[in-house]
MINU-978317 format. One line per 4 residues: number of its first residue (from 1); their letters; for each residue x, z, y of N, C-alpha, C. Coordinates in pm, 1 decimal. Example, Ala and Ser with C-alpha at 12.3 -4.5 7.8 and 13.67 -1.06 7.14 Angstrom:
// MINU-978317
1	AS	1319.0:780.0:-569.0:1230.0:780.0:-450.0:1320.0:780.0:-330.0; 1285.0:708.0:-225.0:1367.0:714.0:-106.0:1290.0:787.0:3.0 $
END
This chain:
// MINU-978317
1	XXXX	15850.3:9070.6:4882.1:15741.1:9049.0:4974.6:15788.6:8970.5:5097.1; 15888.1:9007.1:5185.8:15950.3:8913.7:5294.1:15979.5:8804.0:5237.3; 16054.4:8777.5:5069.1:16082.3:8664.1:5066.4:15972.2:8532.7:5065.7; 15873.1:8536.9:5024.3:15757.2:8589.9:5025.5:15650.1:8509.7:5126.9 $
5	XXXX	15643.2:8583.6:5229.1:15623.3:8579.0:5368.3:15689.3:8484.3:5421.3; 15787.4:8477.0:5418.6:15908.9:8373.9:5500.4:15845.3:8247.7:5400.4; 15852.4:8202.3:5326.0:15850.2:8100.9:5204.3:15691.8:8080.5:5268.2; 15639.7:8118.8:5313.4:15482.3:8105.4:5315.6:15431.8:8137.9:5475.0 $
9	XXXX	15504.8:8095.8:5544.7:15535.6:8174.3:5727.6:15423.4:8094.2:5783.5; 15402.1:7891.0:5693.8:15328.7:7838.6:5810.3:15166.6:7840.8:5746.4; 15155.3:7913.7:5654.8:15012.4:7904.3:5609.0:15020.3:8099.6:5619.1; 15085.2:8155.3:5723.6:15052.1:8288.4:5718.5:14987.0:8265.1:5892.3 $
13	XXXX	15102.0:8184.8:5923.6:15071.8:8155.7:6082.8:14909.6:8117.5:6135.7; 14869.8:7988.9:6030.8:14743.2:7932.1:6040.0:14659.5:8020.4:5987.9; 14654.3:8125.2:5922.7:14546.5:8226.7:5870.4:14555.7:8271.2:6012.0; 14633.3:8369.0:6065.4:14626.6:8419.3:6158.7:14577.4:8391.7:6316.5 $
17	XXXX	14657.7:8245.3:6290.9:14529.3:8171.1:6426.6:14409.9:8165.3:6408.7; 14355.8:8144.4:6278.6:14199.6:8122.7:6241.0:14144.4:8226.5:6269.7; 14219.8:8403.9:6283.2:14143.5:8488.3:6273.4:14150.4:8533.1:6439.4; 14242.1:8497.3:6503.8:14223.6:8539.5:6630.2:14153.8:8409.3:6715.5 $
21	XXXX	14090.2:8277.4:6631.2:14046.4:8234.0:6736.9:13882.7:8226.6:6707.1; 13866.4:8257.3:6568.9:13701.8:8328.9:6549.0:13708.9:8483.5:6604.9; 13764.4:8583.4:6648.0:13743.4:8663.2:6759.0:13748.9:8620.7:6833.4; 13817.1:8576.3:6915.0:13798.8:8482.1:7045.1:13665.8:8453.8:7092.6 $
25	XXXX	13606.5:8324.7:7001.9:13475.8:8315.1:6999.9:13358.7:8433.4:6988.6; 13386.0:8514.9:6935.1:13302.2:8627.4:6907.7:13264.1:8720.4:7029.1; 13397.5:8657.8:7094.1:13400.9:8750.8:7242.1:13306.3:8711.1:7363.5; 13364.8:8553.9:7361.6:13276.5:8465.2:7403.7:13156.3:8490.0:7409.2 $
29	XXXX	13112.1:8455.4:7285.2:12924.8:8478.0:7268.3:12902.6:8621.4:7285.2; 12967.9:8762.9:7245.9:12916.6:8859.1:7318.9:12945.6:8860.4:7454.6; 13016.0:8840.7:7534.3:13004.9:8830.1:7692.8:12898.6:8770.9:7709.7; 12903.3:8652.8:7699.8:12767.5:8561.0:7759.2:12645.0:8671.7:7746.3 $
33	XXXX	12633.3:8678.1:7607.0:12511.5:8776.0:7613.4:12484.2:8894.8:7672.0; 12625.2:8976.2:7682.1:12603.4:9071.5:7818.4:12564.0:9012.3:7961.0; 12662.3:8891.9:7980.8:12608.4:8842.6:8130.8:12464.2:8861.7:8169.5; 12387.7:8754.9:8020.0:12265.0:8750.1:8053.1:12147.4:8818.9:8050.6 $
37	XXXX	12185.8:8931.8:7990.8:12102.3:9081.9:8045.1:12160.2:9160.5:8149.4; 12249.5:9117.2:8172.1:12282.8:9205.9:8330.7:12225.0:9101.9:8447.9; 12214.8:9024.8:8411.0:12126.3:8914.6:8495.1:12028.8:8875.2:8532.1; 11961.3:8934.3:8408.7:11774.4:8938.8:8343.1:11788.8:9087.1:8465.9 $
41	XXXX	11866.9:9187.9:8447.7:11829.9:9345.6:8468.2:11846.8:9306.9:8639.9; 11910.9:9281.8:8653.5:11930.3:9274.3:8822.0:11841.1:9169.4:8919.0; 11777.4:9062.9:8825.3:11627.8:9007.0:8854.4:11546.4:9111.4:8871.6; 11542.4:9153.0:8775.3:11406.6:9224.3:8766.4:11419.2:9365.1:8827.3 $
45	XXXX	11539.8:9437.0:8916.1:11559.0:9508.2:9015.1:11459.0:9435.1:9132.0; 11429.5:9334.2:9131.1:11428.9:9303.2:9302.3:11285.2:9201.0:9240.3; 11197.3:9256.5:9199.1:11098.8:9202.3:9118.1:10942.9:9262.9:9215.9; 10889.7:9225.5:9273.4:10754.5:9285.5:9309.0:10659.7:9215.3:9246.5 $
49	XXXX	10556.7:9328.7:9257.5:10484.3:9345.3:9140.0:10337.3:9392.8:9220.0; 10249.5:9326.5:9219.2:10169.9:9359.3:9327.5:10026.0:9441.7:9212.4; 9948.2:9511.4:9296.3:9858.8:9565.6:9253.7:9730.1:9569.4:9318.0; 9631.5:9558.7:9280.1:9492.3:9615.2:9359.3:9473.8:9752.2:9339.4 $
53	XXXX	9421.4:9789.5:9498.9:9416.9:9930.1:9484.0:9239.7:9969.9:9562.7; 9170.2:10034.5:9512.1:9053.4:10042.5:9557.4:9038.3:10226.1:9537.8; 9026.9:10274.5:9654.8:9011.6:10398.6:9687.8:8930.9:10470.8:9775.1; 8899.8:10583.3:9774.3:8807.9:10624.6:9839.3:8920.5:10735.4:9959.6 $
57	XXXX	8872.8:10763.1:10055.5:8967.4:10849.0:10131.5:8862.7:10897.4:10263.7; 8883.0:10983.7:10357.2:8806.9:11052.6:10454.4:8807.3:10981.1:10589.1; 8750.8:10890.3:10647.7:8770.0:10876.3:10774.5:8823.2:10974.6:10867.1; 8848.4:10941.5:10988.2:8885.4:10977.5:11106.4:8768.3:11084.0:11149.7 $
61	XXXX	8658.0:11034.3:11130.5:8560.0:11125.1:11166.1:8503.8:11223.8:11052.7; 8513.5:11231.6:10923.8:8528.6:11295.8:10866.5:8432.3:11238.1:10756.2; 8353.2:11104.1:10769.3:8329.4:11077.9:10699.4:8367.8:10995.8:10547.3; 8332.4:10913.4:10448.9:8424.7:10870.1:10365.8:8423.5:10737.8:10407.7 $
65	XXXX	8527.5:10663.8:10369.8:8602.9:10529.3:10360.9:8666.9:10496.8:10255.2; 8610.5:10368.7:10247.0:8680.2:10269.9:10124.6:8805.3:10216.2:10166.0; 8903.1:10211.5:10117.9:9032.7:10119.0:10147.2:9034.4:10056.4:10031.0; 9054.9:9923.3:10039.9:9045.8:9807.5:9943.5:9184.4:9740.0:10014.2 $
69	XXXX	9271.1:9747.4:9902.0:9434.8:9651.5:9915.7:9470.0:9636.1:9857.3; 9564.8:9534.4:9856.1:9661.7:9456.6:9798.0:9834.6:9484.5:9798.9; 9859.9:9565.6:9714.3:9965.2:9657.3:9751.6:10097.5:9577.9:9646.9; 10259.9:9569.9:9719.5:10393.3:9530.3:9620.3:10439.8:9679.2:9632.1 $
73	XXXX	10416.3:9711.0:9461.1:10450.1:9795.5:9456.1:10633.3:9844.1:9387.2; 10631.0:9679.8:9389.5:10790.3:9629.2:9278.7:10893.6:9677.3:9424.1; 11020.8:9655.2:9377.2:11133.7:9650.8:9508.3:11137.5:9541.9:9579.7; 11076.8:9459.8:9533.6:11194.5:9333.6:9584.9:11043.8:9238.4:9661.1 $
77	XXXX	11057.3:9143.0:9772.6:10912.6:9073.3:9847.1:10868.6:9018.6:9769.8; 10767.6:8995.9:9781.9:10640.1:8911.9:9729.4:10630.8:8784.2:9860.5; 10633.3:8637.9:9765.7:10637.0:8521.3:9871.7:10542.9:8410.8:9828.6; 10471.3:8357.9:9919.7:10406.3:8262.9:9853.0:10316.1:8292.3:9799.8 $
81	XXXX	10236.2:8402.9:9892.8:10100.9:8461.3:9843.5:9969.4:8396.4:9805.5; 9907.5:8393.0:9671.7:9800.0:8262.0:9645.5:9701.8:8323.5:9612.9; 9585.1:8375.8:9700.3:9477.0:8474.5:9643.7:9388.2:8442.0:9601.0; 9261.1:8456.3:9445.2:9181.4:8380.7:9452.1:9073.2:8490.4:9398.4 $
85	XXXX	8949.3:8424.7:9427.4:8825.8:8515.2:9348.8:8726.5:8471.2:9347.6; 8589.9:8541.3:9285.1:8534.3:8476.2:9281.0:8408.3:8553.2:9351.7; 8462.2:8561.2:9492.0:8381.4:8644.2:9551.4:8352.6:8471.3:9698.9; 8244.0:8426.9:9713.9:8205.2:8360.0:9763.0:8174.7:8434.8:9915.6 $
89	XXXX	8242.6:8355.3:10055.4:8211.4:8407.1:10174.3:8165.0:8295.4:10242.5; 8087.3:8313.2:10342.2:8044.2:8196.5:10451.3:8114.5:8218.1:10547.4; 8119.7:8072.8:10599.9:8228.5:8062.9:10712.3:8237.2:8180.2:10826.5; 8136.8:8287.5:10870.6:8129.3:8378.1:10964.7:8202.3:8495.3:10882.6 $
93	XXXX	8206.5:8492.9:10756.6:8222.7:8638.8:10678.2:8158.0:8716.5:10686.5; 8003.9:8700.4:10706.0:7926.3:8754.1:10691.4:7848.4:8822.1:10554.9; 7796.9:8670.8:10491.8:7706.5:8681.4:10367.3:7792.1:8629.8:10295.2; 7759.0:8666.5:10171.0:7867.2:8693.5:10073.4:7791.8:8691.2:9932.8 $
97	XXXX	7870.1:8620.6:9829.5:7823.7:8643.5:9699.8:7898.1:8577.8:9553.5; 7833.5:8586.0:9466.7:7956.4:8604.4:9357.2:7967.9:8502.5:9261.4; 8018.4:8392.4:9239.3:8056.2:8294.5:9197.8:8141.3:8284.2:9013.7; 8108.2:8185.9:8956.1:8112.8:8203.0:8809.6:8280.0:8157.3:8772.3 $
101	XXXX	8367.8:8087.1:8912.0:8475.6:8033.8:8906.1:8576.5:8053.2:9007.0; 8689.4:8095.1:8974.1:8797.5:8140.2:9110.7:8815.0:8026.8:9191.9; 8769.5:8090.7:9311.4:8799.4:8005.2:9443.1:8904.9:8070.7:9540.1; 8974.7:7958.1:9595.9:9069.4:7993.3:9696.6:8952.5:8153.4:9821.6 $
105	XXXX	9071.6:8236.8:9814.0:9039.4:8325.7:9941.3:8998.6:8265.5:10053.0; 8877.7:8290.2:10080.9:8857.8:8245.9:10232.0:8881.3:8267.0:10365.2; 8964.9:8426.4:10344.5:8983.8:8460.4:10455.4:9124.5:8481.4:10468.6; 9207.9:8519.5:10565.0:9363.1:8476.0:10555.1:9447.8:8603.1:10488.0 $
109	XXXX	9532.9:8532.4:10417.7:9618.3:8655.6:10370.5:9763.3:8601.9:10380.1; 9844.8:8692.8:10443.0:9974.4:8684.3:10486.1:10068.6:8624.7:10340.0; 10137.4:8543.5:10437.9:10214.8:8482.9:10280.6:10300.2:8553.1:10265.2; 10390.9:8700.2:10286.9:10515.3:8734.4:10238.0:10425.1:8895.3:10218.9 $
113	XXXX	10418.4:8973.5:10132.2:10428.9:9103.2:10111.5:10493.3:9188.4:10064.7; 10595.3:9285.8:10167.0:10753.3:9330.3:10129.7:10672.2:9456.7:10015.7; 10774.1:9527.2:10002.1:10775.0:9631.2:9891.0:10718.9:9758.6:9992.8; 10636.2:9830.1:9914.6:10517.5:9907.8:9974.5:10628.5:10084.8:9970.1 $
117	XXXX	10642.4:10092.4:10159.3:10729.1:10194.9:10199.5:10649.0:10299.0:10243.6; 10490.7:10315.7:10249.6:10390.9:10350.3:10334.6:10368.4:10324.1:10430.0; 10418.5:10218.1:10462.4:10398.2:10094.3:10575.8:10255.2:10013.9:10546.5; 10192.5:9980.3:10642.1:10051.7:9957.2:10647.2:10062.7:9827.2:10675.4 $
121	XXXX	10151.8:9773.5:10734.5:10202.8:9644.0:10751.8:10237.0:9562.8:10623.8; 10288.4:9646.3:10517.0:10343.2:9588.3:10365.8:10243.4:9611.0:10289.6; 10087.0:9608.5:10365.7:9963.1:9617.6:10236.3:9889.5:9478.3:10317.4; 9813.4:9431.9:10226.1:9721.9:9334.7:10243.0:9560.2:9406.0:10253.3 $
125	XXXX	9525.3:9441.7:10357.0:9375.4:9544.8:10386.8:9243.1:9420.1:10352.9; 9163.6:9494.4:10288.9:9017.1:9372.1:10294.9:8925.4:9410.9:10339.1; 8932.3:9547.1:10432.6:8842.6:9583.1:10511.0:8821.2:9494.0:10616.4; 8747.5:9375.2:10606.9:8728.0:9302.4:10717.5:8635.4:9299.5:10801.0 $
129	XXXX	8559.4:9412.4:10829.2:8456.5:9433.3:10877.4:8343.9:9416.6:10859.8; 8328.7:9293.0:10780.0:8199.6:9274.9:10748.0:8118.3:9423.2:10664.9; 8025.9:9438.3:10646.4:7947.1:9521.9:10558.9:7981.0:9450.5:10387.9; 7890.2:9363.4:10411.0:7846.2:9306.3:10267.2:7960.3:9259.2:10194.8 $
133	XXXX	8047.4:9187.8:10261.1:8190.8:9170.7:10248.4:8248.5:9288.8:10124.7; 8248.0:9372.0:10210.7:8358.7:9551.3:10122.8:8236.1:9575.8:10038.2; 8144.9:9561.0:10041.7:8020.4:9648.2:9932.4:8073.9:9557.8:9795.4; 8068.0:9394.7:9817.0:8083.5:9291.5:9716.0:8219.3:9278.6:9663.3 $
137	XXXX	8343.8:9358.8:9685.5:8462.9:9392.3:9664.0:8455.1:9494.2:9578.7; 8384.6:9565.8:9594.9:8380.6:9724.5:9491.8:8246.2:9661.0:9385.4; 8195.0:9562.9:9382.6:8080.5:9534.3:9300.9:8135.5:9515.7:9182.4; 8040.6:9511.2:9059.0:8076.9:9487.9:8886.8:8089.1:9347.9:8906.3 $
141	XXXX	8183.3:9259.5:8834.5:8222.9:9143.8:8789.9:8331.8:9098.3:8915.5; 8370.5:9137.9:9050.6:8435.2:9062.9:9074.1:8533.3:9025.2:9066.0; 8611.3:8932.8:9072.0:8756.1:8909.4:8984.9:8844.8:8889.0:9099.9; 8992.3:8910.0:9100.5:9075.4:8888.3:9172.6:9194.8:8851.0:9127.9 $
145	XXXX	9257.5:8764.6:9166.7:9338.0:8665.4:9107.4:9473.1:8664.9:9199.4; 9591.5:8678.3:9226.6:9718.3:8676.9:9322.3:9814.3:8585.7:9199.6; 9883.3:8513.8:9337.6:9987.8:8463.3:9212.0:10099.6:8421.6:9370.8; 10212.0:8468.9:9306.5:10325.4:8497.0:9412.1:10492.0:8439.3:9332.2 $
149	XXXX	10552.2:8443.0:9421.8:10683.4:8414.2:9389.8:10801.6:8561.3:9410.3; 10874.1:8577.6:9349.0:11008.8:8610.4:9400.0:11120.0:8571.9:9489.7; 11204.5:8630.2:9531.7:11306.5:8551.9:9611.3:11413.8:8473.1:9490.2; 11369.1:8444.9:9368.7:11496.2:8371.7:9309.2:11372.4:8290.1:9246.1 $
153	XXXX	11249.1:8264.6:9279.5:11202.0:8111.9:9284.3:11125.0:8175.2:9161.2; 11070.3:8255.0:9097.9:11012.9:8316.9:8970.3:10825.1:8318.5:9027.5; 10790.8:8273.7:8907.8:10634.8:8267.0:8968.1:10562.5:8418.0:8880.2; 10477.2:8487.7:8927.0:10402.8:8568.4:8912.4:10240.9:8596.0:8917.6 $
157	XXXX	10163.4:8677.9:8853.0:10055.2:8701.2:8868.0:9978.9:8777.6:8843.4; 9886.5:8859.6:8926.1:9828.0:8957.5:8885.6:9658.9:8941.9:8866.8; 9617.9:9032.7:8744.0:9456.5:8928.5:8747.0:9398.6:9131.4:8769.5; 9244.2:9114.4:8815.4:9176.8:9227.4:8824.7:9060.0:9227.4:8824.2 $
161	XXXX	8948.0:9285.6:8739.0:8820.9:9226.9:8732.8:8755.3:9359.7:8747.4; 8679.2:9372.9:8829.9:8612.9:9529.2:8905.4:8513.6:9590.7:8770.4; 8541.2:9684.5:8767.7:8435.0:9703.6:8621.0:8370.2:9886.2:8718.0; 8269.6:9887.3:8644.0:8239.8:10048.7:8731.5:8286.3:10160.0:8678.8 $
165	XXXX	8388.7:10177.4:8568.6:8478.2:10251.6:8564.7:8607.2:10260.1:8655.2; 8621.8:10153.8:8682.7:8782.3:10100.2:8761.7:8757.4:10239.4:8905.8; 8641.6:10257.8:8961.0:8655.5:10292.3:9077.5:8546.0:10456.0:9025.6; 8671.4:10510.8:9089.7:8592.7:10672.5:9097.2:8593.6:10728.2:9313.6 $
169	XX	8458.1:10805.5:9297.9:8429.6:10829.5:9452.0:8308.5:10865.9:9456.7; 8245.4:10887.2:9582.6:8135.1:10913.0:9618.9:8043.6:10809.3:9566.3 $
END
């Protein structure tokens, strides 16, 4: 067998490189592929994720109140806030009504929304005073449309279309 071996040393040699340099490679392509789910996973740590939230709750005086927001409920900010619906306002924000195609928000919404700490500051409120305004927010068909970025340049979007199941309350 050594004699063997020895007599046959440089085609034992080249088997043996062949086999440690297809592991090699093997290693290769499994690393990479670990990289790139530890990469995917640590994106999507720092991922916000925004939601509509339509609730009923008790005023101050003891009567009820609607809170209508726009809540990141992910870890990570929300940038590059793009709101749309198809809830039609006049320039006072007064009268109000409901449109067959998403239109830009008419009224202002902050472009960065951090991750929701119970900070009132990290919600987007649509109680804007108007009356008809908040009645036409909780109405059947209206649609709401957000589309935002991440901090590593990732585009996002959340769609929401009011149905009269969606909302339980008085």
């Amino acid at each position: 067998m050594l004699n063997w071996l020895n007599g046959n040393s440089g085609a034992v040699q080249g088997v043996s490189t062949l086999i440690i340099a297809l592991l090699t490679a093997f290693y290769v392509w499994y690393t990479r592929q670990l990289l790139a789910n530890v990469r995917a996973e640590t994106l999507n740590q720092k991922r916000p994720i925004i939601v509509f939230r339509f609730r009923h709750a008790k005023g101050s005086g003891g009567g009820p109140v609607t809170q209508d927001r726009m809540v990141n409920v992910g870890s990570g900010p929300a940038l590059h806030i793009a709101l749309y619906s198809n809830l039609v306002v006049s320039e006072n924000g007064g009268d109000a009504s409901l449109s067959d195609q998403l239109r830009p928000w008419p009224l202002p919404v902050d472009n960065v929304l951090g991750p929701e700490s119970g900070d009132p500051d990290m919600q987007i409120c649509f109680n804007v005073g108007q009356g008809e305004v908040k009645t036409l927010l909780r109405a059947e068909g209206v649609k709401l449309s957000v589309k935002y970025e991440d901090i590593f340049g990732r585009k996002f979007a959340t769609d929401f279309v009011h149905m009269k199941h969606n909302l339980k309350g008085p």
